[in-house]
N, C-alpha and C positions, 0 to 999 in steps of 0.2 A: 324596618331596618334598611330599606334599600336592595341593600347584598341578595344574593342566593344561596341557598343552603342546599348543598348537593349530598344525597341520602343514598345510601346503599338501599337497593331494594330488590328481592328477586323477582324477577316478572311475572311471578303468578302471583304476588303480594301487592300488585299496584293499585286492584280494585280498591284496597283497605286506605287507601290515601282518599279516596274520595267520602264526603261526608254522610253520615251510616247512621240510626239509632245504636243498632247494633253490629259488631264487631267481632270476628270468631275466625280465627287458625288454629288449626288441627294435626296433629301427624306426630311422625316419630323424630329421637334426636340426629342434629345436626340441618334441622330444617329452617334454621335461622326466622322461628317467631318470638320468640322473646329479645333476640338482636333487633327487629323490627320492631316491636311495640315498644322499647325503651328507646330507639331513633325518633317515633312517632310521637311520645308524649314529651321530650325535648323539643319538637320542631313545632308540637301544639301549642305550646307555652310560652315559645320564642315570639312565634306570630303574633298573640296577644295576651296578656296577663291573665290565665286560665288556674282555676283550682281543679288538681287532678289528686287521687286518691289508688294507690296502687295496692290492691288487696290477696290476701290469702286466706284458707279457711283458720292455720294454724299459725301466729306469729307470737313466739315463743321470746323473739328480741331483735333489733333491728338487722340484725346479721343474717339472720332468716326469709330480708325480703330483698326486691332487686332494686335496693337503695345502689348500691358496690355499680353496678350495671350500669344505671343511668348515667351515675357521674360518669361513668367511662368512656359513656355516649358524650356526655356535656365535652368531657378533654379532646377526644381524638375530632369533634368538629370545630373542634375552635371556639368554644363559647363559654369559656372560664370567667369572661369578665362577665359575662350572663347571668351565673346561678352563682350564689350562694350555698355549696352544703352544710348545714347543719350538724347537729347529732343525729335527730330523730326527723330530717323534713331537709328537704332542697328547697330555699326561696328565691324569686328573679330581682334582679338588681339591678340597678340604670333607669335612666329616662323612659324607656319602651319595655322595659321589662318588669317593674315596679309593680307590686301585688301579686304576679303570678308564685303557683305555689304546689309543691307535691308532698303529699304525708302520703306514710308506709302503716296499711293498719291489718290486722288477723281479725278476723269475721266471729272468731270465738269469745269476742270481748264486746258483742255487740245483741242489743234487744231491742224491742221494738219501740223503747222509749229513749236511748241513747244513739240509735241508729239516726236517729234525726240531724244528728251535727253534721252529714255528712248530703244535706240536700241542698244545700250551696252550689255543689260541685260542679266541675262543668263537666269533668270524665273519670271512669273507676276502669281500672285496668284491674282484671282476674289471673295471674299467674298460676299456673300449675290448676286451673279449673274444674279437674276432673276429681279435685279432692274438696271441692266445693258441695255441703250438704243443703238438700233441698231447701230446708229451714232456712239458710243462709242467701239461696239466692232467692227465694220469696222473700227475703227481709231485704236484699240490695237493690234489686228490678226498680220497686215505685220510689226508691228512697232517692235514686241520682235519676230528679223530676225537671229540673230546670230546663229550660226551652233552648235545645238544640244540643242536650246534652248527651252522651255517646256512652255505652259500655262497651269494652275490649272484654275478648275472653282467649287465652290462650293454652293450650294442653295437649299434653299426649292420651291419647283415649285408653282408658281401664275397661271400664263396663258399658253398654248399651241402659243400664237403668240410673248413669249417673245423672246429677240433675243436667249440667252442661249438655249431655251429650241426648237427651229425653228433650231438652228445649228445643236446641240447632239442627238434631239430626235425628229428630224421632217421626211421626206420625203428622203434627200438626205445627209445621216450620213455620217461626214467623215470618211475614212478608216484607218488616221492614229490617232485617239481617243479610250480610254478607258473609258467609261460611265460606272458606276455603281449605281445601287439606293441601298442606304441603311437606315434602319429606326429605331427606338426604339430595334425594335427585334434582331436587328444582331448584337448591342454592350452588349458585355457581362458585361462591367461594369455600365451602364443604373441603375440610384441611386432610391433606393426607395424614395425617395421623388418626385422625376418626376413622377415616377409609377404612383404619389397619384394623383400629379395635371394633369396628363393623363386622368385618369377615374373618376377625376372629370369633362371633359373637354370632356370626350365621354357621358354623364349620360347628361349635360346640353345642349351638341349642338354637337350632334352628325358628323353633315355635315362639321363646321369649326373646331371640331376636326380631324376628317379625312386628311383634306386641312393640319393642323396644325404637327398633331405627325405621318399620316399617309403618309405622301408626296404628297396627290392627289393634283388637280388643285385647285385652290381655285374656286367654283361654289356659295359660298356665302361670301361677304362682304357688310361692313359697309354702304358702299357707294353704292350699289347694290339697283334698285326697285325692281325687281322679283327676284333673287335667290332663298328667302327662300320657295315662292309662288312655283317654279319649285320643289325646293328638295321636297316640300310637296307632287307636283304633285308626282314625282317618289318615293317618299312610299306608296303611298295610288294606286299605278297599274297604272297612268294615262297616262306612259308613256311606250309604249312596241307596239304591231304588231295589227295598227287598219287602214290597209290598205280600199282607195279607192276601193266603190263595185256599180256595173255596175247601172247606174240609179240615183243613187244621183247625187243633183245638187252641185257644187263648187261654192259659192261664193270666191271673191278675194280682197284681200287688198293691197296696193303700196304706196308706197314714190316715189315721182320720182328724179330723180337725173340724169340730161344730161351729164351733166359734172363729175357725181361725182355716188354713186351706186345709182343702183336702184333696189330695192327689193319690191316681191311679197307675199303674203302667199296664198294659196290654201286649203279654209276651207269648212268643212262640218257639218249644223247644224242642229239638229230637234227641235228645239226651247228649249230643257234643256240642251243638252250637244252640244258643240262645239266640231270638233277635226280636225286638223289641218291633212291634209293627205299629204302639199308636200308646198317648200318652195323655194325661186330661187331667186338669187341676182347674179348683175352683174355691172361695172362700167366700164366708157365709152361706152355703146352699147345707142343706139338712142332706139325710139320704136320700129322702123320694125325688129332689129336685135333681140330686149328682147323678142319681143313677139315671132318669129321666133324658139327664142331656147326653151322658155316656155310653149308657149299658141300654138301648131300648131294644134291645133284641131282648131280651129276658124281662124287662122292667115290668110291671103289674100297678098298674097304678093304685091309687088307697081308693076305695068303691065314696066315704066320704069327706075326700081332701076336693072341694071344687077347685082348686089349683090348674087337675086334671080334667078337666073337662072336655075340652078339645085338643086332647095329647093324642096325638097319633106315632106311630111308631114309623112311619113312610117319615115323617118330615122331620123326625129329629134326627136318622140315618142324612137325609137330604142335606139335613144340617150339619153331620160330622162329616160328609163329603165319602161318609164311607160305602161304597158302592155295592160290596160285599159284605153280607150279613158275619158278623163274628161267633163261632160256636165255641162253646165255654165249655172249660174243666176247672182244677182248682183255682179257688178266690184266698190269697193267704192275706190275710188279714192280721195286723198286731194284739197283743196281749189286750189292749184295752177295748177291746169290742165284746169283752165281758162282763161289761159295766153298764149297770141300770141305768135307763133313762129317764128323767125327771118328766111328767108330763105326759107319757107314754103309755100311762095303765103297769110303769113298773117294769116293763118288759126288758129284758137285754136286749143292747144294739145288735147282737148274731140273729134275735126272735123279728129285731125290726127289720135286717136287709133279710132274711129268710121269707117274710110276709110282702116285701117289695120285690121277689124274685130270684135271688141271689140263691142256690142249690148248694153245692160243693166248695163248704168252707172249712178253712183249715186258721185256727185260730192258733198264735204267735204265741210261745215262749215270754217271758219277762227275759231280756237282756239291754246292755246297754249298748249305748254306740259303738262302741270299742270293738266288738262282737259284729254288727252288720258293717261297717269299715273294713273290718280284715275279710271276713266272705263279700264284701262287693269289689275288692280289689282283688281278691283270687280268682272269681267271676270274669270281670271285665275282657281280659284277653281273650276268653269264647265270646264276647258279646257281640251281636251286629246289631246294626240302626235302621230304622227306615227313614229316611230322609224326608220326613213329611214336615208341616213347620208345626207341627206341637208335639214332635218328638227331638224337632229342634229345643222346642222349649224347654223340654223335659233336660236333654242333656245341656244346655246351661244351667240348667237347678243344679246336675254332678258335677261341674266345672267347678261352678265358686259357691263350692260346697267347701266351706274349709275350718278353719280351728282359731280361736279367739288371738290375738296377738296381746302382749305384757308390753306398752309401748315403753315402759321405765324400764323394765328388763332386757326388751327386744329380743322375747320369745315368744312362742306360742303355746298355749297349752289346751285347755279343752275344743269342742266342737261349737263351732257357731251356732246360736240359735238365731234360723231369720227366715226371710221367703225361701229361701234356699235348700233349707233343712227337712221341711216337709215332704221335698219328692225324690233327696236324698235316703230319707229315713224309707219310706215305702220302696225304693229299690233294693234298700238294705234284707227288706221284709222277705222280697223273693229271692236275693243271696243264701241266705239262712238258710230256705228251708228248699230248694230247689236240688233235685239229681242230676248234676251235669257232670260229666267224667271231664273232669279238668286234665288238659292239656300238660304235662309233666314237662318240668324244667330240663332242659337238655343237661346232661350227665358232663358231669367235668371230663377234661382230656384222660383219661389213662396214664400213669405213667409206667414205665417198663418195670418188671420187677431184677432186671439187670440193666445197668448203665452200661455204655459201651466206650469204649476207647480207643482207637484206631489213626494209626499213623494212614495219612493221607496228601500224596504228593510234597515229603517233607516236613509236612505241618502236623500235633495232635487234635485229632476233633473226637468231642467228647457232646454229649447231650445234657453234662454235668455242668454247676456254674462252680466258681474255685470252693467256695465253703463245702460242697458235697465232695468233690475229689479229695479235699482232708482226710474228712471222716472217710470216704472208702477207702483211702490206702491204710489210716487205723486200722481198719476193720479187719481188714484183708492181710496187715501184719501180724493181727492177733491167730488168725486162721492158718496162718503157714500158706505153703509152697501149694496146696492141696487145690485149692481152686483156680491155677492154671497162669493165672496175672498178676503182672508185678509190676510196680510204679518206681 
């Protein structure tokens, strides 16, 4: 074109102008990344006739994607004679603009055999990417393959197990990505009016403002049973260094899960305060293996499982880091560990962890969720934590532990069944069945059994609001003269 095209950028977003495979801003609103990435695929396309594809997981109709955005990017730089918008698609127009081109697509309409239209591309911007399902970004990654072609990904963080957030910010980051968090603070044009609904938004809930303008994890939602129970916990101390100490007894809780996880908790209680000192999940391991990596203070190994062969009891302690040996009491266990097992000589799962080591069990009631949700929320406010990181884990399983959403209805109704659920239900187990003299709701105000009235310095002050002073002076004219006051 000649000309320069002068772009609003915050300066922590300048990296993202340089050229990236990958492309990734994070944080909470008002951090101007989607202002950004809709400047950026205007100024990529202006430069040269580039096909870009702007994607979501759910695109329900083009009002749903940030079609409305771009053009408003195209107006306010001046380059209306540039683009063409469509209905469904912005195209470039002019001598030097001619072939460039943006479609708005929802990832939910796409497989591994139509996903193909879209390997032309030259760039796929991910909007809202935190609601991007694994399936979907394993199907987008190898599909925008073209030589020198970029993915963007933009979002405010939900969970640590999303896919976005598992690729750029988990464990094994790739090395050819530029990740950036940026949030309220590092856009300098951040409107006072957000300001307002900010610290209105910090002043009423602090924790989902955080998740919200601060970028953090979301640790409370709507659909959540204990989130808010948890964040209570961690203002109030109850979550920090209250490590296992030589001689208390561990009681333990379990779901069990053959096929699927199976998670423990490792509690310590004095009859008012519970605290969880250690937590362990694991899926596919039978019992000799869970207990093996868990429980080896008690474990017994099968005389002949060669599994066990060189299992020592020193290096699987070594291996849970746990320094002190754990001394056990009850093991509450759910209803279903009454149930034969196939393959086993017929035996009950109580007869198999009995023969594995497991002494003092106390086998679970049939009930439903409905039952360990209301005692693990009556619970929780006695509960402490140890702050170790697989009792961290553990309490993200109670975090987004929550209840199925009616997206046509937009309600919620049952319990989620998911990773989630398994070391939910096992806390639920030692809810149920555990003695802890629960903490008693503070008692409402008292009210006086006489309201008072008194003239004071000229004025009436009364403890009464007007509808009560009605009714007392009724009262009080049915009564006569006899009770001393008169209105």
């Amino acid at each position: 074109m000649g000309a320069t095209l002068e772009l609003e950028v915050p300066r922590k977003l300048v990296p993202l102008l340089a050229p990236c495979r990958y492309k990734a801003a994070h944080g909470g609103r008002g951090g101007a990344k989607s202002h950004f990435f809709g400047q950026l695929a205007v100024a990529t396309n202006l430069a040269a006739p580039k096909r870009g594809v702007c994607i979501r997981e759910v695109q329900n109709s083009i009002k749903d994607s940030v079609k409305n955005l771009i053009e408003g990017k195209i107006t306010k730089l001046g380059l209306a004679g540039h683009f063409d918008p469509m209905r469904d698609e912005i195209r470039g127009v002019g001598p030097h603009n001619k072939g460039s081109l943006i479609v708005f697509r929802g990832m939910q309409d796409y497989n591994a055999d139509n996903i193909k239209s879209l390997e032309d591309f030259d760039w796929a911007w991910v909007e809202e990417a935190q609601s991007l399902s694994h399936r979907s970004w394993r199907l987008l990654r190898p599909t925008i393959r073209k030589p020198g072609s970029e993915i963007w990904c933009s979002w405010n963080p939900r969970w640590d197990t999303d896919a976005v957030d598992e690729f750029f910010r988990g464990a094994n980051k790739p090395d050819d990505a530029t990740c950036i968090e940026i949030n309220w603070q590092d856009n300098p044009w951040f409107p006072d009016v957000l300001r307002k609904e900010m610290e209105r938004d910090y002043a009423a809930d602090p924790e989902m403002a955080e998740h919200v303008w601060g970028g953090g994890y979301e640790i409370v939602s709507e659909a959540s049973y204990y989130a808010k129970l948890l964040a209570q916990a961690e203002r109030e101390g109850r979550i920090g260094h209250f490590p296992y100490k030589a001689g208390q007894i561990v009681k333990t809780a379990w779901d069990i899960g053959i096929h699927d996880y199976m998670t423990c908790w490792f509690i310590v209680d004095d009859g008012v305060m519970a605290t969880v000192v250690d937590y362990y999940e694991a899926s596919g391991e039978d019992f000799a293996e869970f207990m093996s990596h868990c429980m080896p203070e008690v474990f017994r190994p099968p005389l002949e499982d060669r599994r066990f062969e060189q299992w020592k009891e020193e290096r699987s302690l070594a291996d849970l880091r746990r320094e002190v040996p754990f001394r056990y009491g009850t093991h509450y266990l759910p209803h279903d560990v009454g149930v034969r097992e196939t393959g086993a000589g017929g035996r009950h799962r109580f007869q198999t962890l009995h023969m594995l080591g497991l002494v003092e069990m106390s086998k679970g009631v049939r009930s439903g969720p409905e039952e360990r949700i209301a005692a693990t929320r009556r619970l929780l406010p006695n509960m402490r934590f140890h702050n170790s990181p697989r009792v961290q884990k553990g309490m993200k399983r109670l975090r987004q532990y929550s209840r199925k959403r009616n997206d046509q209805l937009g309600t919620y109704t049952t319990p989620l069944h998911d990773e989630n659920s398994h070391g939910a239900d096992a806390f639920g187990e030692y809810a149920v069945n555990v003695d802890i003299r629960l903490s008693p709701p503070p008692p409402p105000p008292k009210k006086p059994d006489e309201f008072a009235l008194e003239i004071e310095h000229g004025r009436i002050v009364s403890n009464m609001n007007v509808e009560e002073i009605v009714k007392m002076k009724e009262r009080l004219a049915k009564m006569g003269p006899k009770r001393g006051l008169s209105l």
